[in-house]
C-alpha positions in Angstrom: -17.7 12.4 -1.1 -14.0 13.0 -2.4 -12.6 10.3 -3.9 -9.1 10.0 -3.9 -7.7 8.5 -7.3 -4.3 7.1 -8.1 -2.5 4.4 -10.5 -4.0 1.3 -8.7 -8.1 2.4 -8.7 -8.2 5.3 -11.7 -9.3 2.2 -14.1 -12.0 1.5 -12.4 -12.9 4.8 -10.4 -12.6 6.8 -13.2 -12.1 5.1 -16.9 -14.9 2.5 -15.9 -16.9 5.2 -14.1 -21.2 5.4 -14.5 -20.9 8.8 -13.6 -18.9 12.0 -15.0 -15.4 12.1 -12.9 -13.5 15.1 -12.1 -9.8 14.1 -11.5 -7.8 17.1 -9.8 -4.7 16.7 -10.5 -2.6 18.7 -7.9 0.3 18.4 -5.5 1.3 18.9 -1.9 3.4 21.8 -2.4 1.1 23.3 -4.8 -0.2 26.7 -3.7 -2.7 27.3 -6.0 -3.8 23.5 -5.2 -4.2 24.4 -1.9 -6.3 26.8 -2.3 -8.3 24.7 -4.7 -9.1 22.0 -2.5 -12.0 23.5 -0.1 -13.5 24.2 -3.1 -13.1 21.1 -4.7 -14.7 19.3 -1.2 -17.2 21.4 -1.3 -18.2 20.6 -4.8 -17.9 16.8 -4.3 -20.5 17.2 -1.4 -22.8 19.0 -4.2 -22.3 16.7 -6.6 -22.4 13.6 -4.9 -24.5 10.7 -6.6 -24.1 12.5 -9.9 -20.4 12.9 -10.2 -17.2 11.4 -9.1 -15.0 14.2 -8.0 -11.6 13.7 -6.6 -7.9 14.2 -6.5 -4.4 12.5 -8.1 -1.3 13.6 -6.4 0.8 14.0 -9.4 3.8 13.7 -7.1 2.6 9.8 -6.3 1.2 8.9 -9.5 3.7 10.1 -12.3 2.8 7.9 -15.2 -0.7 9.0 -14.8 0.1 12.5 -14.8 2.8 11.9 -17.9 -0.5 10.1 -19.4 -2.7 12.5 -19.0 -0.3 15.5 -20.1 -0.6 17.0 -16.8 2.6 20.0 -17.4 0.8 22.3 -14.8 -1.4 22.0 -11.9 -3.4 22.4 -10.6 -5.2 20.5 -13.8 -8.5 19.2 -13.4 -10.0 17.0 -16.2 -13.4 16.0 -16.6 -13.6 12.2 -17.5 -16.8 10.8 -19.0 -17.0 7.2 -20.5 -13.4 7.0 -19.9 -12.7 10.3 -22.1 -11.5 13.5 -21.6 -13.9 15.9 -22.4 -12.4 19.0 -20.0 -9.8 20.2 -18.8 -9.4 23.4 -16.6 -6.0 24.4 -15.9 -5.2 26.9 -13.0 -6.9 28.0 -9.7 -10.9 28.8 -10.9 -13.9 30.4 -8.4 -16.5 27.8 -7.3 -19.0 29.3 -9.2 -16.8 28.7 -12.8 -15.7 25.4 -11.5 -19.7 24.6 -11.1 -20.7 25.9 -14.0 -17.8 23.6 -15.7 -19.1 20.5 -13.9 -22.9 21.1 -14.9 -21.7 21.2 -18.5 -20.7 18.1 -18.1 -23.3 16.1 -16.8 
């Protein structure tokens, strides 16, 4: 399942969170975003029960991306126990993307 994350739920989707979260943060115009997000649905289907994984337009949700130091996109951060503990920056392959989110679980 991708989750879709922005100011009003990214408390307690992703700060509060059980589970690792992956927070892409991308936007519409974004070409390398774009071609980042079949990857990214695919992954959330893989990863489903053991890993949030979803995506902050950073066009909608400003202050989080100001927050979060999000200067390029697209930016995914890996969130566990409300902490950043990675951040990929630019387009990746599924299979570097994967091995990212294994790490972190």
């Amino acid at each position: 399942m991708e989750y879709q994350f922005n100011e009003d739920n990214f408390e307690k989707e992703v700060l509060e969170s059980e589970v690792p979260v992956l927070v892409d943060f991308f936007a519409e115009w974004c070409g390398p975003c774009k071609m980042m997000g079949p990857v990214i649905a695919k992954l959330a289907e893989e990863f489903d029960g053991k890993m949030k994984i979803g995506k902050c337009n950073v066009d909608d949700n400003m202050d989080l991306a100001e927050q979060y130091r999000v200067s390029s996109i697209p930016n995914m951060q890996i969130f566990k126990n409300g902490q950043v503990v990675d951040q990929i920056i630019g387009a990746q392959s599924e299979s570097a993307l994967r091995d990212r989110l294994t790490a972190a679980l």
